[in-house]
LOSE-200886 format. One record per atom (N, C-alpha, C, CB): residue in one letter; x, y, z. Coordinates in steps of 0.2 Angstrom, whole numbers, plus 2048, in hexadecimal, padded with zeros to 3 digits. Glycine has a CB too. Layout:
N
AXYZ/...
END
This chain:
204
X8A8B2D52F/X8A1B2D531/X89DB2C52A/X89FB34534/X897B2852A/X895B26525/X88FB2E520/X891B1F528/X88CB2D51C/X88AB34519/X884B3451A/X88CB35512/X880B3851D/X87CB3951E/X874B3C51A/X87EB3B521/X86FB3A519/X86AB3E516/X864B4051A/X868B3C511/X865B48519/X861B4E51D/X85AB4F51C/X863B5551A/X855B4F521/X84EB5051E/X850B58525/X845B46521/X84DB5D520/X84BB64525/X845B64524/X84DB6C523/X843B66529/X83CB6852B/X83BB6E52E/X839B6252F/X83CB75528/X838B7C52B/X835B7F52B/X839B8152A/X835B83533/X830B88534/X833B8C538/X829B86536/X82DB91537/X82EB9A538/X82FB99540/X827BA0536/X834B9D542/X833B9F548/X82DBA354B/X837BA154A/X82ABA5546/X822BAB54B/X81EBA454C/X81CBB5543/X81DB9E54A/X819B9754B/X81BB95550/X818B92546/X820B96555/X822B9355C/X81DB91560/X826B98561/X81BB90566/X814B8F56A/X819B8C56F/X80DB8B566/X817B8C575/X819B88579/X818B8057A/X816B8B57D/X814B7D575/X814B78572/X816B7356D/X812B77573/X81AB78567/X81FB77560/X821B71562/X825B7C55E/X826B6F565/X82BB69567/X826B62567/X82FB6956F/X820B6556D/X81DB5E56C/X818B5E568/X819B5B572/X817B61564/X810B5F55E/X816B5C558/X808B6955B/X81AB5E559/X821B5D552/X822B55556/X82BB64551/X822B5455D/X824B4C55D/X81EB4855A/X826B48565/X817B4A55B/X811B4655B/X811B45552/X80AB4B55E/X811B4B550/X813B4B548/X816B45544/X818B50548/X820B45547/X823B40544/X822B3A547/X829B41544/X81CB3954F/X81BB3254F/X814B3154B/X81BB31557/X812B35548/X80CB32546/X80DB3053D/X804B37549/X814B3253D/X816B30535/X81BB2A534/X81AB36531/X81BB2953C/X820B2253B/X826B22542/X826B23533/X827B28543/X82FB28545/X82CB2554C/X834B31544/X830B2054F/X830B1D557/X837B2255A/X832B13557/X836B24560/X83CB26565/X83EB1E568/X839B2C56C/X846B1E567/X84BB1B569/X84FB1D570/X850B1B563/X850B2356E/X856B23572/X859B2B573/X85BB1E571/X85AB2C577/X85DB35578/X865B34573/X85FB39583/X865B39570/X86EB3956F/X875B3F572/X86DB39568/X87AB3B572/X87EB3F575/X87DB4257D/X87EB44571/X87CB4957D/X87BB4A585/X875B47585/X87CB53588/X870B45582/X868B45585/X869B3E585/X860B48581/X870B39585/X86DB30585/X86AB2E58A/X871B2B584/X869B32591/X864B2E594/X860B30596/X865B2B598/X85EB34591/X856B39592/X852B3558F/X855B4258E/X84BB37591/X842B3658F/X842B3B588/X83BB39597/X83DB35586/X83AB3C580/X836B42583/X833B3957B/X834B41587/X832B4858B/X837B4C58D/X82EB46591/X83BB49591/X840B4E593/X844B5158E/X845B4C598/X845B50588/X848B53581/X843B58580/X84AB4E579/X83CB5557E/X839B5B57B/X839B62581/X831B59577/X839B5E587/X838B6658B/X83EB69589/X838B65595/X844B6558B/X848B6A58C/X84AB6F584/X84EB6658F/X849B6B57D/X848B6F579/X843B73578/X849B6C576/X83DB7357A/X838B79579/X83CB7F57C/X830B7857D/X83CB7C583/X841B83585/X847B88583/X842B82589/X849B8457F/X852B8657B/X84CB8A575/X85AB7A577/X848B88574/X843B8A56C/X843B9256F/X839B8456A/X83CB91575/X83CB97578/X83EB9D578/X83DB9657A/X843B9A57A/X849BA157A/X84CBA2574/X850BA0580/X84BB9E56F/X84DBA0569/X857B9F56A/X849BA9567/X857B9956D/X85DB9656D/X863B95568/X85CB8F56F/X869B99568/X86FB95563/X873B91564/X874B9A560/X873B8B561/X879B89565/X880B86565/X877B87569/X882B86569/X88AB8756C/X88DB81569/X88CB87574/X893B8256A/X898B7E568/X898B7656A/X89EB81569/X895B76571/X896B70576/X88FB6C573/X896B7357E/X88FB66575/X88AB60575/X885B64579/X88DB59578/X887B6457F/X884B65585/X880B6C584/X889B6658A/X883B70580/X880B7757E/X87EB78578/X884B7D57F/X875B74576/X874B72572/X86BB6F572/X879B6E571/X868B7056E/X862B6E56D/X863B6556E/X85EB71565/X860B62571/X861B5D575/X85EB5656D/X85AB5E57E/X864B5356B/X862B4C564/X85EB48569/X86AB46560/X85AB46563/X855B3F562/X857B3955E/X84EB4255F/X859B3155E/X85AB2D55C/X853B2B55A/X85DB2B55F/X850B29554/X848B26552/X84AB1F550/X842B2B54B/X845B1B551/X844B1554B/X83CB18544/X841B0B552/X83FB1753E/X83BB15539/X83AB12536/X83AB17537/X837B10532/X835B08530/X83BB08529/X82BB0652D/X83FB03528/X844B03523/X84AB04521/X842B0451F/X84BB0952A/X853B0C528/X854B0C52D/X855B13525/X85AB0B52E/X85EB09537/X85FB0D53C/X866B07536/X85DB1453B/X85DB18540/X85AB2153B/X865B18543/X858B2353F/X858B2B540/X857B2D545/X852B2F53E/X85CB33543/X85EB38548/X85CB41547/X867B36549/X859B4254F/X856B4A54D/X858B4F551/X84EB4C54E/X858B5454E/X85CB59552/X859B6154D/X867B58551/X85AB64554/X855B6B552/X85AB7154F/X851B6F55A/X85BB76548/X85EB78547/X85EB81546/X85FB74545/X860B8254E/X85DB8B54D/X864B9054D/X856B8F557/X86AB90549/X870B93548/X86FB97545/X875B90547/X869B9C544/X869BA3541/X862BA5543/X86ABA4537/X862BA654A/X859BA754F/X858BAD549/X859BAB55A/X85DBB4547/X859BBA547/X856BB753D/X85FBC2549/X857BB453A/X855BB1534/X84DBB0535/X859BA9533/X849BAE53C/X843BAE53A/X840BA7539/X842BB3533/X846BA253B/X843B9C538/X848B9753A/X843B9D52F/X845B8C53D/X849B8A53F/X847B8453A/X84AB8B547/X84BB7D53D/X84BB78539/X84AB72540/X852B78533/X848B6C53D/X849B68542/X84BB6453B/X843B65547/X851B5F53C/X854B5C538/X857B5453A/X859B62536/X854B51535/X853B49535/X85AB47531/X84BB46530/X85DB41534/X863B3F533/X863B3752F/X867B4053A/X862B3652A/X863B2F528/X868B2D525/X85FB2C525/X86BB26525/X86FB24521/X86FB2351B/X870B21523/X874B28516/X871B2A510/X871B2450A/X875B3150D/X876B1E50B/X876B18506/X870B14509/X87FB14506/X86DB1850D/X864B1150E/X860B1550A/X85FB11518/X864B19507/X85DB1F500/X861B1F4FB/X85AB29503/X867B214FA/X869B214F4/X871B1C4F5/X86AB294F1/X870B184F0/X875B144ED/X87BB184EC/X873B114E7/X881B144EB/X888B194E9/X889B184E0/X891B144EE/X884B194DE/X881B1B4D8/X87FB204D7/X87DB174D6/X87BB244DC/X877B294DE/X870B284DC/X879B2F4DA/X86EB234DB/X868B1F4D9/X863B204E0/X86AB174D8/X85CB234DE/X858B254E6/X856B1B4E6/X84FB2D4E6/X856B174EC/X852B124EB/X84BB114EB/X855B0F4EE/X848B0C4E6/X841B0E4EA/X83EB0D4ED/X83EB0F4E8/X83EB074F1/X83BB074F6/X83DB0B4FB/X83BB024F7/X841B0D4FF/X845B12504/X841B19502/X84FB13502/X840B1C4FB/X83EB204F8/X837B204FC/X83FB204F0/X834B1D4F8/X82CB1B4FA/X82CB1D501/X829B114FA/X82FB18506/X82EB1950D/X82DB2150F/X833B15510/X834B2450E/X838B2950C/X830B2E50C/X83EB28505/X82EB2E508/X829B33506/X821B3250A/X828B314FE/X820B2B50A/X81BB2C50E/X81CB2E515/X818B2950E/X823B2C519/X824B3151F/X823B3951F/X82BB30523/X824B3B519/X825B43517/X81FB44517/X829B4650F/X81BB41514/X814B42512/X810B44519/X811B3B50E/X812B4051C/X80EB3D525/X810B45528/X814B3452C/X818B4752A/X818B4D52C/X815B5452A/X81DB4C52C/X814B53524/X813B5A520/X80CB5B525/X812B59515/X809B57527/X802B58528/X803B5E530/X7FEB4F52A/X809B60534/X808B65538/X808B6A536/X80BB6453C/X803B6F537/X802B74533/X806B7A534/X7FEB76534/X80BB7853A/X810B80538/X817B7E533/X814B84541/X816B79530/X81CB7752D/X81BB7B526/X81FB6E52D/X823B7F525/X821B8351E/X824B7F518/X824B8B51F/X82BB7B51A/X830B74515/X830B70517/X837B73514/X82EB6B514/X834B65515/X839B6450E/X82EB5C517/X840B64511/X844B6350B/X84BB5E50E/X847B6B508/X84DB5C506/X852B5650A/X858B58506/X84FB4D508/X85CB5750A/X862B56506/X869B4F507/X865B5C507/X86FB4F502/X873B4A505/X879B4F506/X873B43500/X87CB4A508/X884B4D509/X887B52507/X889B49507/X886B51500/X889B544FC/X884B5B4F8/X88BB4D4F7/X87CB574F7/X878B5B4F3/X874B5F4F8/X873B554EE/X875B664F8/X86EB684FC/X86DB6B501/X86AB644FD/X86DB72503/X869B7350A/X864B7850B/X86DB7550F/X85FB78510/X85AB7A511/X85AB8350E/X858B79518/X856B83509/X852B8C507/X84DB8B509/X851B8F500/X84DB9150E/X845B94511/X841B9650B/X846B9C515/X83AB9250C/X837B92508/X832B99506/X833B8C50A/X837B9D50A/X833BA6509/X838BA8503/X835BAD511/X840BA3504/X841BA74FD/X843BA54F5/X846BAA4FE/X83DB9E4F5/X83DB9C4EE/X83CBA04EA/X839B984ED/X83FB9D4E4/X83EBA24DF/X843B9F4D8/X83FBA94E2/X842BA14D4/X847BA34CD/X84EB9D4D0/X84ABAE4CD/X851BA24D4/X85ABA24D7/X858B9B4DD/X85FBAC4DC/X852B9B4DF/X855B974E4/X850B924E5/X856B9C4EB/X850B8C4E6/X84EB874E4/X84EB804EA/X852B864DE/X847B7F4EE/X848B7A4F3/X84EB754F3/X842B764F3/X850B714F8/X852B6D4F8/X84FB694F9/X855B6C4FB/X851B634F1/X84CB5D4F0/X84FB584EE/X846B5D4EB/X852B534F3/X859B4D4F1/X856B474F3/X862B4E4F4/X84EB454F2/X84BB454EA/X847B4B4EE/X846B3C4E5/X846B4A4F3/X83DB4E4F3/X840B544F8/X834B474FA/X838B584F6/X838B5E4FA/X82EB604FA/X83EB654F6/X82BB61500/X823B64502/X825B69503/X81FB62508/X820B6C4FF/X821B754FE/X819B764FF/X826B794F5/X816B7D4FE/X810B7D500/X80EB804F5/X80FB83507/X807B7F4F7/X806B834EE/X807B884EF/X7FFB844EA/X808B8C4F1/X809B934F0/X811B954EF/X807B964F7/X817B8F4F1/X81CB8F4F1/X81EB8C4ED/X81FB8E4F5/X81BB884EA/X81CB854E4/X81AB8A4DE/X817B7E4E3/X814B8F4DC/X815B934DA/X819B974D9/X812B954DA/X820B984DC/X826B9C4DD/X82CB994D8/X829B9C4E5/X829B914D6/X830B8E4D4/X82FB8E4CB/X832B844D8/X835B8F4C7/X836B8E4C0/X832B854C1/X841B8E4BF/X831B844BA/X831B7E4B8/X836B7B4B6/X82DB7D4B4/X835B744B6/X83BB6E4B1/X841B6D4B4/X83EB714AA/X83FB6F4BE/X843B6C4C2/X840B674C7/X846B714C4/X83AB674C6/X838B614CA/X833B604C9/X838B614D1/X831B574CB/X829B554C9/X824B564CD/X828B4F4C9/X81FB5C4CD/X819B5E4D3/X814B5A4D4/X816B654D3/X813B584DA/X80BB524DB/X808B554E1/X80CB484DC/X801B574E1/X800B584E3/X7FDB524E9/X7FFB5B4E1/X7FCB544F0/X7FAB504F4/X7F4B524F8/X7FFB504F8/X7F4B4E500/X7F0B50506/X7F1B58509/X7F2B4B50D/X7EEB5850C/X7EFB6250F/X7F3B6750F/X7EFB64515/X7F0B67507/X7F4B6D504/X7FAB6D502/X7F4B72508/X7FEB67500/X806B66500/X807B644FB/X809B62503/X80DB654F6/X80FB644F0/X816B614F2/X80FB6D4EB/X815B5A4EE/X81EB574EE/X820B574E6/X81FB4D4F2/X825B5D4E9/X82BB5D4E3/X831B574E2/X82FB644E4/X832B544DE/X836B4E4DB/X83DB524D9/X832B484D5/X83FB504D8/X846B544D4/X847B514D0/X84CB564D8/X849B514C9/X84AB4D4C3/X84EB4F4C2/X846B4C4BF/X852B4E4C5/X85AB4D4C6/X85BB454C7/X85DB524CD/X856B424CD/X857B3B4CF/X856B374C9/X852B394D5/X858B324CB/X855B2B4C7/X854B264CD/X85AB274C1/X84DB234D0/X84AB204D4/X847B194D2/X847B244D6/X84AB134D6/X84AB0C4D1/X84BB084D7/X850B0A4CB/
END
């Protein structure tokens, strides 16, 4: 299987609403992302018939199972410059307080087998981050690759514990106020959002 790179997108579970699923599709379609195609059990589902049937799995504050079938329902997307994304909702610890919806790309369309972020892929990369940040219950966006990175709840930044940014991570100012310096580059943005760079990368 080829390697993958992670975009999480968290929030709190007390921000549920009976319409989370569809204001999060409106969201990733108004930053780019096009629906393709259901995946696995949902390949011949509607975009609609995923987000219903996921709001509901949300609802009940769903874990889930081992089986395809018993499982928050994937989304295939087209975005502009990478050959596919793939989404899937991620709530395997409900009593945590907190879930993820998590973007799947092909990670040598962003980073080289150099480890090099590229930059155009990067660019693109960012302004889709930029487009989503804009739904207001989202509390992360943080990326990671294969190898580098997985999502910290942005309740417990601090000192020890440190977003995932492989390059980027949207945190809020308030959460940015939590982190050490001289681990990442901060800029600020549109509503209220701070993208951290990690300078760790080198982007070219």
């Amino acid at each position: 299987m080829p390697a993958y790179f992670s975009i999480f997108i968290e929030f709190e579970r007390k921000s549920i609403t009976h319409k989370t699923v569809s204001e999060l599709a409106f969201y990733l379609r108004h930053a780019g992302l096009t629906f393709r195609e259901g995946y696995l059990a949902a390949a011949e589902m509607t975009e609609n018939e995923i987000i219903s049937r996921n709001q509901l799995l949300l609802d009940t504050d769903f874990e889930p199972g081992p089986d395809e079938e018993d499982d928050y329902y994937q989304t295939v997307y087209d975005l502009d410059g990478f050959s596919s994304v793939r989404g899937m909702f991620l709530n395997n610890y409900p009593d945590s307080g907190r879930f993820a919806y998590e973007l799947l790309i092909p990670e040598d369309e962003i980073i080289n087998g150099k480890g090099i972020v590229m930059r155009g892929p990067a660019e693109r990369l960012l302004r889709f981050l930029m487009g989503v940040w804009h739904m207001p219950s989202i509390q992360t966006i943080q990326t990671a690759t294969e190898t580098k990175g997985e999502l910290v709840p942005g309740a417990e930044f601090g000192k020890w514990k440190l977003p995932a940014a492989n390059p980027y991570a949207l945190v809020s100012e308030i959460q940015r106020k939590k982190l050490p310096e001289g681990y990442f580059d901060a800029q600020t943005f549109h509503v209220g959002g701070i993208v951290l760079t990690n300078l760790n990368y080198i982007i070219m």
